[in-house]
GULOPA-633565 format. One record per residue (C-alpha): residue number from 0; residue in one letter; z, x, y. Coordinates in nm, 3 decimals. Each point is the difference from the previous one (the first is absolute). Layout:
 resi resn      zz      xx      yy
  NUM    A       Z       X       Y
...
//
This chain:
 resi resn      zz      xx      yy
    0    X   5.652   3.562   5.364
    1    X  -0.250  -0.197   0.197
    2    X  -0.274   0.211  -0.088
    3    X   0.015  -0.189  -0.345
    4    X  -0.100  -0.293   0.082
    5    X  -0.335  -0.125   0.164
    6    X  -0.002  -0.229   0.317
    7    X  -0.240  -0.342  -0.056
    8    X  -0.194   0.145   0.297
    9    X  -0.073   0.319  -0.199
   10    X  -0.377   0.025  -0.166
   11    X   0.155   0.051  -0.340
   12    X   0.222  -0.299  -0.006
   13    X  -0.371  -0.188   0.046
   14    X  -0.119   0.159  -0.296
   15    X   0.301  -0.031  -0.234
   16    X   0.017  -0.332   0.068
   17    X  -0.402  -0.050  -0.074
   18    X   0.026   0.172  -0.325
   19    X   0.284  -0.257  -0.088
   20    X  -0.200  -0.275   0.090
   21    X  -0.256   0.081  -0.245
   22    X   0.216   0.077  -0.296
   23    X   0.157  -0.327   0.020
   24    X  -0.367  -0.162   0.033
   25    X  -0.062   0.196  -0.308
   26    X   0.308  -0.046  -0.179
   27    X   0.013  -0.429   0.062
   28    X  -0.406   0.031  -0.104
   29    X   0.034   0.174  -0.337
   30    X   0.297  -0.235  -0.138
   31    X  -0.174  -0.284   0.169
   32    X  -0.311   0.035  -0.213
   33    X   0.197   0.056  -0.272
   34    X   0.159  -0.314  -0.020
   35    X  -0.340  -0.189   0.076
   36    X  -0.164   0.168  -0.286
   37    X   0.304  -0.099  -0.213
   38    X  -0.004  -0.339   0.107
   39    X  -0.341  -0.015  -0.033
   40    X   0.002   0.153  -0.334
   41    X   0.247  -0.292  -0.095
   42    X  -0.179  -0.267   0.125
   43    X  -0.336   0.108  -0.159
   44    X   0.211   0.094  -0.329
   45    X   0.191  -0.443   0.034
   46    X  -0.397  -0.078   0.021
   47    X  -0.163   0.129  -0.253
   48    X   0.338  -0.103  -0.220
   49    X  -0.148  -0.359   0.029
   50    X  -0.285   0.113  -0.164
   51    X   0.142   0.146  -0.309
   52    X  -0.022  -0.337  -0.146
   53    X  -0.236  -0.241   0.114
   54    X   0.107  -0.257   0.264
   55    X  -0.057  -0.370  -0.048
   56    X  -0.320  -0.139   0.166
   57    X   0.270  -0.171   0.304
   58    X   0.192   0.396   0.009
   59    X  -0.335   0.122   0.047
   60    X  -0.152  -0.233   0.280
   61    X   0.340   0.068   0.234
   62    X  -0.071   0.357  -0.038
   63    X  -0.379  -0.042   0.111
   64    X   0.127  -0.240   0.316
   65    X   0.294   0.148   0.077
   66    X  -0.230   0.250   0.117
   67    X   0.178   0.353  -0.157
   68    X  -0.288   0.140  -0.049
   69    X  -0.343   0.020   0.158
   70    X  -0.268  -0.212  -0.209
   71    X  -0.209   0.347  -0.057
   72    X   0.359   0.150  -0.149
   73    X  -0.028  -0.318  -0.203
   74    X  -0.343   0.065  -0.130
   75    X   0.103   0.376  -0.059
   76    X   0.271  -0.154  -0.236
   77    X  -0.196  -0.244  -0.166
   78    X  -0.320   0.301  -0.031
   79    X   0.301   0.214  -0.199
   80    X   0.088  -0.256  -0.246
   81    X  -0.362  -0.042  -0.077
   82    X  -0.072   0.345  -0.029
   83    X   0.294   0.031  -0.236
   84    X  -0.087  -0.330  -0.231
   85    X   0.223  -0.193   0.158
   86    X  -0.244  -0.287   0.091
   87    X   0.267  -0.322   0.026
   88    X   0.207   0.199   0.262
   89    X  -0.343   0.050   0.175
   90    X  -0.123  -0.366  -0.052
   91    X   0.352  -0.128   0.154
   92    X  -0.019   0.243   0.334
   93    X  -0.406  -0.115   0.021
   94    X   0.057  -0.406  -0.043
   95    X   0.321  -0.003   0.244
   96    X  -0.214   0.225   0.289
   97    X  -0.266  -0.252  -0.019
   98    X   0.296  -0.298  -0.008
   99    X   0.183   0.169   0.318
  100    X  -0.327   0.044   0.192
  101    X  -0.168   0.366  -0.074
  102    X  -0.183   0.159   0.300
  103    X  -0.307   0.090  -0.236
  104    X  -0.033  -0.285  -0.269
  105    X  -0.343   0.097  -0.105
  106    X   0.141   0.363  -0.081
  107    X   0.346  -0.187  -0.141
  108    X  -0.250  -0.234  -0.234
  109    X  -0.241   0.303  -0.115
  110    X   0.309   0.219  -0.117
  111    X   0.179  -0.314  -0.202
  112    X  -0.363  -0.087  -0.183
  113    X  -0.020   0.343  -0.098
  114    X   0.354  -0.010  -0.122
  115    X  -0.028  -0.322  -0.185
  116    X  -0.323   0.122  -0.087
  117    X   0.186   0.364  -0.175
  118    X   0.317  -0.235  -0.140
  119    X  -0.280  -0.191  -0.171
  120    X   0.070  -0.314   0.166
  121    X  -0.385  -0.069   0.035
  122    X  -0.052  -0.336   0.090
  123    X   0.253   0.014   0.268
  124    X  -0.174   0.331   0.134
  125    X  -0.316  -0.191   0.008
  126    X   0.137  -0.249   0.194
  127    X   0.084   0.205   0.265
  128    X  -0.308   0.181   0.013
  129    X  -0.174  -0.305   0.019
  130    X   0.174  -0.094   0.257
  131    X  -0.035   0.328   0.218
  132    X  -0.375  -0.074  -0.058
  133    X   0.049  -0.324   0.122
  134    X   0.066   0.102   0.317
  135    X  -0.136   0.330   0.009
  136    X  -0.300   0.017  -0.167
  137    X  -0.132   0.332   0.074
  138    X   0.305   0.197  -0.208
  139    X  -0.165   0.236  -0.210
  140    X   0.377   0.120  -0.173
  141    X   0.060  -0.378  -0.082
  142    X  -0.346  -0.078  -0.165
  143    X   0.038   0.325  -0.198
  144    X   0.342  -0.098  -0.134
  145    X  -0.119  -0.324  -0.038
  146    X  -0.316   0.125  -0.196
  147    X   0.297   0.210  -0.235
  148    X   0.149  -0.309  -0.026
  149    X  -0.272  -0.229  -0.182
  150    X  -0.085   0.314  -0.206
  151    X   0.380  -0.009  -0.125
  152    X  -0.030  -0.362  -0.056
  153    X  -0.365   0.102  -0.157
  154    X  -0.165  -0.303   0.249
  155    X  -0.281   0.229   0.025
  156    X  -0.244  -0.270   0.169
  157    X   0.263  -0.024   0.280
  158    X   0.023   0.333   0.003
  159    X  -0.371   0.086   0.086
  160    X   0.023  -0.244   0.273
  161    X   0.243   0.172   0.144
  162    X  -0.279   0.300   0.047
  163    X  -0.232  -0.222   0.215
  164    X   0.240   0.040   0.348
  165    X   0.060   0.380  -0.140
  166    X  -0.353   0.067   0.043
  167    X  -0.040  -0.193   0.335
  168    X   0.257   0.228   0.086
  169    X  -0.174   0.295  -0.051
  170    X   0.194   0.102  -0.344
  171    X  -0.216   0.187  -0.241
  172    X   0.045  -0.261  -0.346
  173    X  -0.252   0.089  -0.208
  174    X   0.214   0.218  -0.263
  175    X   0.277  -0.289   0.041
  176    X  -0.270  -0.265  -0.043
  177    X  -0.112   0.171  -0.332
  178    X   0.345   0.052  -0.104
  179    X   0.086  -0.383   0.011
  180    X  -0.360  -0.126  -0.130
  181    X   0.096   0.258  -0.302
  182    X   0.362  -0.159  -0.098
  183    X  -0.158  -0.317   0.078
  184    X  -0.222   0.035  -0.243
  185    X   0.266   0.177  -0.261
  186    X   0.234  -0.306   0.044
  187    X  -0.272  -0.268  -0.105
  188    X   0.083  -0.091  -0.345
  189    X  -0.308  -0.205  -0.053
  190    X  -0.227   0.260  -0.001
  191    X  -0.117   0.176  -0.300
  192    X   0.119   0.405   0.009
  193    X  -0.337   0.085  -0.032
  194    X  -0.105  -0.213   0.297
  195    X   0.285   0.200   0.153
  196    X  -0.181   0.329  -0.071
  197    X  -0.297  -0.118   0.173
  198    X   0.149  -0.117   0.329
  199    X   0.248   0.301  -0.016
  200    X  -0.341   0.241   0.035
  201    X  -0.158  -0.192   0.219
  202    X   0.297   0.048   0.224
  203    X  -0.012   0.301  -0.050
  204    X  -0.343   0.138   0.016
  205    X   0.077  -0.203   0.326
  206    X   0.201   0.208   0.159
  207    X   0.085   0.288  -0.232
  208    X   0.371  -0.035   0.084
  209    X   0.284  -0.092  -0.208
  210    X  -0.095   0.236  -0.325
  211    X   0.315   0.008  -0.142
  212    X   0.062  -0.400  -0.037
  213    X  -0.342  -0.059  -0.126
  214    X  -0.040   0.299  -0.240
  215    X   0.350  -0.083  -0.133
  216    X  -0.097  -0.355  -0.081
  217    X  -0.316   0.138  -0.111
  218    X   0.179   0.301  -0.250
  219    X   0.261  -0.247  -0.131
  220    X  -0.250  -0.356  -0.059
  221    X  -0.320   0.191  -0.154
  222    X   0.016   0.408   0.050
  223    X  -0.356  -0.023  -0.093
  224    X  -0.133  -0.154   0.344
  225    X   0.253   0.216   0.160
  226    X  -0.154   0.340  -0.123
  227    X  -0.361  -0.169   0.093
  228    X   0.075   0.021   0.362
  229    X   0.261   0.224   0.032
  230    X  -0.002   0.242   0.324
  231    X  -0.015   0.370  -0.112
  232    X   0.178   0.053   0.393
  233    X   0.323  -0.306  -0.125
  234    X   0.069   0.218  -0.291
  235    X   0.309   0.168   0.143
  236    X   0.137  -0.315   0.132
  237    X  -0.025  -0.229  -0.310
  238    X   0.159   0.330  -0.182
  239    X   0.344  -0.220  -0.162
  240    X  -0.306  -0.271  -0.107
  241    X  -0.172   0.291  -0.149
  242    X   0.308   0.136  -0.222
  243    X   0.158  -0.299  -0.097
  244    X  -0.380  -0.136  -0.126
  245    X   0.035  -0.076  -0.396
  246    X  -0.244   0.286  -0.176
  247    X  -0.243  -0.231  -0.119
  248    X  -0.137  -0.097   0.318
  249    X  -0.061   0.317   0.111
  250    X  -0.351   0.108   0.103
  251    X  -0.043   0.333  -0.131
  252    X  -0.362   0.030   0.194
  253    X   0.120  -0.060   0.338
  254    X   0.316   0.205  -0.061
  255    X  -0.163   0.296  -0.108
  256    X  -0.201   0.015   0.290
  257    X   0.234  -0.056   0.267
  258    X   0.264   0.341   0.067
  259    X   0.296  -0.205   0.058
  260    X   0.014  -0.225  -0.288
  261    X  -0.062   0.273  -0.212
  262    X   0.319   0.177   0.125
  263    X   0.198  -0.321  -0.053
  264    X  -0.100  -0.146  -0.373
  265    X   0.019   0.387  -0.082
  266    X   0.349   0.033   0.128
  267    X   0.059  -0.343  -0.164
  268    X  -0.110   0.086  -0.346
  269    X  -0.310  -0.189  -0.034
  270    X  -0.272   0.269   0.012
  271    X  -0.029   0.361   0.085
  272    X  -0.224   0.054   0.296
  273    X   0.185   0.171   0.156
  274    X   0.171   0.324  -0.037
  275    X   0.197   0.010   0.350
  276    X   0.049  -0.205   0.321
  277    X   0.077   0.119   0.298
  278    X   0.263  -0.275   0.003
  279    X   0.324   0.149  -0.090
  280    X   0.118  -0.344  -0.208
  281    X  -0.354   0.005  -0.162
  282    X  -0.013   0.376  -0.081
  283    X   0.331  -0.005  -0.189
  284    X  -0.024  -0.284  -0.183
  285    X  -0.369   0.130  -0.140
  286    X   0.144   0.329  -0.057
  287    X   0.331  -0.192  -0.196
  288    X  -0.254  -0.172  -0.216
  289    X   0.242  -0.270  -0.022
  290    X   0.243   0.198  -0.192
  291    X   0.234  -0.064   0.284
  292    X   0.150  -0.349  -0.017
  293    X  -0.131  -0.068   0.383
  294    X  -0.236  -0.200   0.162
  295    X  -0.046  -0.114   0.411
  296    X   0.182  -0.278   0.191
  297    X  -0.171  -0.109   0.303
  298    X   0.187  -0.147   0.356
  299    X  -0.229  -0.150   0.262
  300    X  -0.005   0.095   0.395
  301    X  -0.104  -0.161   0.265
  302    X  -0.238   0.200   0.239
  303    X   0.066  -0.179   0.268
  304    X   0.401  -0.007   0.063
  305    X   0.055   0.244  -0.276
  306    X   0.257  -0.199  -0.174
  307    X   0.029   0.071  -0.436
  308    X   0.011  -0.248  -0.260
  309    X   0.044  -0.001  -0.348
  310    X  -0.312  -0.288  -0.076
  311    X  -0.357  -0.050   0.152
  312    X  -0.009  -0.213   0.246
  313    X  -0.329  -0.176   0.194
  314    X   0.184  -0.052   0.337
  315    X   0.288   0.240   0.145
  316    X   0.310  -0.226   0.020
  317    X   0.147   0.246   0.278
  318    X  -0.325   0.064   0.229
  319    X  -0.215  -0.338  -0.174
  320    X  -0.308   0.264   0.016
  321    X  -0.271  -0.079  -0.298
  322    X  -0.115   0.207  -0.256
  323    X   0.207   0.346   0.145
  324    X   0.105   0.047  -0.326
  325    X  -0.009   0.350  -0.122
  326    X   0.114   0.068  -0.373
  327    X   0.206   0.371  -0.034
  328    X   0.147   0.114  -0.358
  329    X   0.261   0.206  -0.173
  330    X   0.047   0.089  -0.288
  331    X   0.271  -0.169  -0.220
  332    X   0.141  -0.081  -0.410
  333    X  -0.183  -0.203  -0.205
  334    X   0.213  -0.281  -0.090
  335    X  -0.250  -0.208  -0.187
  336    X  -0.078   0.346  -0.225
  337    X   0.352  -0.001  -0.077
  338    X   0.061  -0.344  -0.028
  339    X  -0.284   0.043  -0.262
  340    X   0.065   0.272  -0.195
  341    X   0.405  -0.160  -0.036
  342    X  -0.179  -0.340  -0.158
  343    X  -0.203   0.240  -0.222
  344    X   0.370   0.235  -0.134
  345    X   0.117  -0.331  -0.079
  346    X  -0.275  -0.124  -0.207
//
């Protein structure tokens, strides 16, 4: 009978009693960190329930100084709402960090311009650019959102002399410095639109940047002066100028001799120069002969952050880049063909 059972001094009894040692260890471990990953789970899940709706400015500042959550978890929260559109949520956590005391308020200052400055609440988000500069002159980010600021507000005299400490600073500002001069010069009612023409090129012969907003005033104000200095090299940029140009300011000379516009006023209808393109919207709508109720749509993309939209624009409102537009096209119905030819049945 005794040779069932094991004496305490025995070698095995040691082990046994080891091995049962570390399965309780493991056992009270695994059920521990269950229940602190539930309770955590239902502490985060209570938190982010106060969020659901927005808290009163008073909820929100005993949340910030009752010191839940780290002030970078705070700026995490209030960088999601912005990224999601949610800018008053992110205005709130912002204004009550710099209330309570934030660690960073320079960094707390820049990112509630910028959101004042995306909610479109511009004077306020110049005022607290201003006041970064203030006391922090040398802030490159603040002067440039403060530069995108007077161009909103279209204070484009404040907005050049904003480029003065850019340059000091080593920034390159000579396309941005053209850019401005050029709306500057658009926005001046007082001048005559041929006068406008004449500073426009002078601008431009300048610096040879910012084609498509001069050759687009140029095509739309007097086509004429527009063909007279037109860029052979522009002509695939200014292509949605090019189609949408009323027939009787074309310039058949310059048009025959350039490739490119052949393949387009061919594909529009206008002439036939050309019997093919090597562009596939181009090549089918010259071989359609506009028989096909079709013509192209265009979308604009920016070069420079790759984001798509539907109109031209000068400056990116995603990456503020200048003059990265880059015009692509499809080919879509004709709604003005039918739009005309169901006036016509009815006449």
């Amino acid at each position: 009978m005794n040779t069932f059972f094991i004496e305490f001094r025995d070698p095995l009894f040691s082990i046994i009693i080891f091995f049962v040692i570390i399965f309780m260890i493991t056992f009270f471990s695994y059920w521990w960190s269950r229940y602190k990953r539930k309770e955590d789970s239902k502490y985060l899940d209570n938190f982010l329930q106060q969020f659901q709706t927005l808290p009163s400015k008073e909820e929100l500042r005993l949340l910030i100084s009752g010191g839940e959550l780290s002030e970078k978890s705070w700026l995490l929260l209030a960088s999601s709402y912005f990224k999601s559109g949610d800018y008053e949520k992110s205005i709130d956590i912002y204004n009550e960090l710099l209330k309570v005391g934030s660690s960073n308020v320079k960094e707390t200052m820049f990112l509630l311009g910028k959101t004042y400055f995306k909610a479109g609440f511009l004077e306020r988000s110049k005022q607290i650019f201003l006041e970064i500069l203030k006391k922090n002159p040398r802030t490159p980010q603040a002067l440039h959102y403060l530069l995108l600021l007077y161009e909103h507000m279209r204070d484009y005299k404040s907005a050049l002399e904003v480029l003065e400490p850019l340059d000091e600073l080593g920034e390159d500002i000579r396309k941005e410095k053209s850019y401005l001069k050029t709306l500057m010069l658009l926005s001046k009612s007082e001048l005559s639109s041929q006068e406008k023409i004449n500073y426009l090129l002078e601008i431009y012969q300048e610096s040879h940047e910012l084609s498509y907003l001069v050759f687009e005033y140029l095509f739309r104000i007097k086509p004429a002066v527009g063909w007279e200095n037109f860029d052979n090299s522009k002509s695939e940029l200014l292509s949605d100028i090019f189609w949408q140009l009323d027939p009787k300011d074309l310039n058949l000379d310059i048009i025959s001799k350039n490739g490119y516009l052949r393949e387009l006023y061919s594909a529009r209808g206008d002439v036939k120069l050309a019997d093919s393109s090597s562009i596939f919207e181009f090549d089918l709508l010259i071989k359609l002969e506009r028989k096909a109720n079709a013509t192209l749509a265009f979308e604009y993309i920016c070069e420079s952050c790759k984001m798509v939209y539907p109109f031209v624009f000068h400056r990116c409102s995603s990456c503020h880049a200048i003059a990265t537009s880059k015009v692509e096209w499809r080919l879509t119905r004709d709604y003005h063909k039918d739009f005309s030819e169901e006036n016509n049945s009815f006449q």
